[in-house]
N, C-alpha and C positions, 0 to 999 in steps of 0.2 A: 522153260521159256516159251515154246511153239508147242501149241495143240496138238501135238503128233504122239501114234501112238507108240506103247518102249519098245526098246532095242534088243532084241538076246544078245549076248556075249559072241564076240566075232573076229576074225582077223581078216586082212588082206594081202595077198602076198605082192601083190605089184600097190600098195597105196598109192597115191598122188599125194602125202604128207612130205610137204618143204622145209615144214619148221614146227616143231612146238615146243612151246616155251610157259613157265610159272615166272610170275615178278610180286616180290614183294617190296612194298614202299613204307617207310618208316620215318620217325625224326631225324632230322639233320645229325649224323656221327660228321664228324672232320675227319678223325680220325681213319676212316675207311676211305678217305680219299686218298692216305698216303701208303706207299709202299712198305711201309714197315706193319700197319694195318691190313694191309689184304694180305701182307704173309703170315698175318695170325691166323687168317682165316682158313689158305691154305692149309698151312701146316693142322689144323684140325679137323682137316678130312684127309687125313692121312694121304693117301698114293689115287687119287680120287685125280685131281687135277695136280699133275706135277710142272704143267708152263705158268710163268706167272709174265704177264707183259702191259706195259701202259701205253694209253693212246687221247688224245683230245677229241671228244664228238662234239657236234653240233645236234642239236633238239631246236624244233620248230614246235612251237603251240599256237593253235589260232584261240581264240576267243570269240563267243560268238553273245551278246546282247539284245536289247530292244528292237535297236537300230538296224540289228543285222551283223556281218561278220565284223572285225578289225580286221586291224592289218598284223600280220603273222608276227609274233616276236620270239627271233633266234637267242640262242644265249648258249654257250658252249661249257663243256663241263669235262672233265679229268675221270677217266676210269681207269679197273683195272679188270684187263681180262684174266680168268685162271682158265687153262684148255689142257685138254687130253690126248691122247692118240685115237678114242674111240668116236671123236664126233661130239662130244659132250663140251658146253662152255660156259662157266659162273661170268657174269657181268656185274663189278661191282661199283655202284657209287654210293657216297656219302649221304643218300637218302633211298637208295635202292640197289637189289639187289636180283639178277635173270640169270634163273636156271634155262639152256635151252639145247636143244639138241635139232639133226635136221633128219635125214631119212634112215641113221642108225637107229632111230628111235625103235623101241621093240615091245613097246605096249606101257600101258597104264599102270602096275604093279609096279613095276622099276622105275619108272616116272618118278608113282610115291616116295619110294624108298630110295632116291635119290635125294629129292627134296626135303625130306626129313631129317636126309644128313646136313644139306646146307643149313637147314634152321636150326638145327642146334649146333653148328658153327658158328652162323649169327650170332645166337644168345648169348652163347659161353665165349667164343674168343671177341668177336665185333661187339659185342655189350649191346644189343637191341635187346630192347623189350616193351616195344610197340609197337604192332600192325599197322597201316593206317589205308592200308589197300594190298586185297590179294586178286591176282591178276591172271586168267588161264586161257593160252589162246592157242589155236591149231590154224595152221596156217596151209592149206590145201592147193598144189600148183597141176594144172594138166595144159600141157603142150600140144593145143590143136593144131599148130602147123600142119597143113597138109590133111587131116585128121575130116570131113565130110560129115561124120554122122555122129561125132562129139556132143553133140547135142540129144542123142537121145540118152545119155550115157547117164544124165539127171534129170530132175521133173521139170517138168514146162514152168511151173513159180518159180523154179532157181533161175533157169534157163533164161528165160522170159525174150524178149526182142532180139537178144543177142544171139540166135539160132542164127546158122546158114541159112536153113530154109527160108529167112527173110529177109535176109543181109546181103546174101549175096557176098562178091567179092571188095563192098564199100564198106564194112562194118572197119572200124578206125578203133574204137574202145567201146565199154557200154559197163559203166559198172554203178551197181545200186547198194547202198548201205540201210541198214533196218537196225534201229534201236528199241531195246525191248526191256521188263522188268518183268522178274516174275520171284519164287520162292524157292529155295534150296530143299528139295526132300533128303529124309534119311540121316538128320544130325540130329545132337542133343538139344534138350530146349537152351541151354546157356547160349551155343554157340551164334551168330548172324544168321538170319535167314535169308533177307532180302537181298536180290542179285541185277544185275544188269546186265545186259548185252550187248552186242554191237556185231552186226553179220554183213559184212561187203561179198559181192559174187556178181561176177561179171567177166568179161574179157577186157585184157590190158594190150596195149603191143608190146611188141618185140624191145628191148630195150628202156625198158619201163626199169624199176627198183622194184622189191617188194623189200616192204617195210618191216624186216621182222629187228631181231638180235644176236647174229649181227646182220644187216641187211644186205641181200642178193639179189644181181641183177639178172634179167629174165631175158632168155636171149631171142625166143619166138614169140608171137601171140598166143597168149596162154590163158584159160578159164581161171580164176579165180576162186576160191572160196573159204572165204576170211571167218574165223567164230571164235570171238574175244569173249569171255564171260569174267566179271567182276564182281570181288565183294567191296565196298568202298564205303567201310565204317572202321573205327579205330575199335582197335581190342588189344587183349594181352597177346604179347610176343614168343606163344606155346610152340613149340615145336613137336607138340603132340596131337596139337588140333587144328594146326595149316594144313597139314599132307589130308586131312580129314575134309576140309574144304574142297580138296584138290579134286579128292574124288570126288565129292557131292557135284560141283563144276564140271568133272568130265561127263558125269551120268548125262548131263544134259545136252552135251557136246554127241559126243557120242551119237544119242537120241536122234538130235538133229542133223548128224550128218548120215545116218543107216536110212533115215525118211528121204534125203533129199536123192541119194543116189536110187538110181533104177535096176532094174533086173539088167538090162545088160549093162550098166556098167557095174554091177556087180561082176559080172564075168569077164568085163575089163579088167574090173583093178583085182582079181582071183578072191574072190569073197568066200569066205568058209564059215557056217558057225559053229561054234562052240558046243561040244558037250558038255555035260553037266558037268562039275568039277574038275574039266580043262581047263586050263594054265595057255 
């Protein structure tokens, strides 16, 4: 997506990762709106998610045209959550489906091999066999309350106005969104190439939501750093070649978030890399 140069293979022992989550969106099942459906799906990942529980959301879409924005239309929808002990939570509707986790999260390999189980869940019990958007987003939260030099912790383009250094004690919010397209390295020719993005980073206050799955609220003023990346073409409902995706999607995630962080906050959030054939 961003000019930046790659990443080695890396861990952090203290991240600032809130949430990250895979969604996939497909034709309309009914069927997985009901409870007798998402316990097929359950029960086909075995001891994976053993809660099964329903709840009514509400979804906001704006739409934006010629003219400029509309007016937001709500419309509520029937899910059902499957959850763990370990932090782990399937979100399912009758047109989608969110694998997501929040700072149990323990790297990209089990990421995959999570996801692979839900999609051939999907396939085989929920009856999908249509992609129609693969969706991979990391959801990055730091608690500058009190925190002074948080700003050097990333580079001045992430940072941007929202530094102390210029804010002072008036800064209220400051958050910037960047849309972007670029190409998927490292897949087959059959599979999608073409990718989208969407990168929010900024500062929210105290009391804000952060909009993930399922959404949490933010108790201090906190940095931000949003990296949604999407494939949004319809394909076959492979559960050999989503999790394939997943990774092509995080290579660039990934990329962009090892660029945007700085030497010390490298040493904030315990940056280590990888040797070669570390796990």
């Amino acid at each position: 997506m961003l000019d930046v140069p790659e990443s080695p293979r890396y861990r952090m022992t203290a991240a600032p990762l809130a949430q990250a989550l895979v969604q996939v969106n497909y034709p309309i099942i009914p069927r997985l709106q009901t409870p007798e459906g998402a316990a097929e799906v359950q029960a086909a990942l075995g001891t994976r998610f053993p809660y099964l529980s329903q709840s009514v959301v509400q979804q906001v879409a704006l739409m934006a045209g010629p003219v400029g924005p509309a007016v937001p239309q709500a419309t509520q929808s029937l899910v059902h959550e499957l959850t763990s002990d370990d932090g782990w939570s399937l979100t399912l509707a009758m047109s989608s489906a969110t694998l997501s986790v929040g700072p149990q999260y323990a790297g990209i390999d089990d990421f995959a091999v999570r996801f692979a189980e839900v999609c051939s869940a999907l396939a085989t019990a929920g009856g999908v066999s249509r992609c129609d958007r693969l969706g991979v987003r990391y959801l990055d939260l730091v608690d500058v309350h009190g925190a002074e030099d948080w700003d050097t912790w990333f580079r001045p383009e992430v940072v941007g106005i929202a530094s102390p250094r210029l804010t002072g004690q008036t800064l209220v919010s400051s958050l910037t969104e960047t849309r972007l397209r670029g190409v998927l390295e490292g897949q087959a020719e059959a599979l999608p190439t073409a990718a989208d993005g969407i990168l929010r980073y900024g500062v929210v206050p105290g009391g804000s939501v952060l909009v993930g799955v399922p959404p949490r609220p933010i108790e201090h003023m906190a940095f931000v750093f949003d990296l949604d990346l999407f494939v949004a073409a319809p394909q076959p409902f492979d559960p050999d070649t989503l999790p394939e995706q997943l990774l092509a999607l995080h290579v660039d995630i990934e990329r962009v978030f090892h660029w945007a962080v700085t030497d010390d906050g490298k040493q904030r959030f315990g940056y280590r890399r990888l040797a070669e054939g570390e796990e």
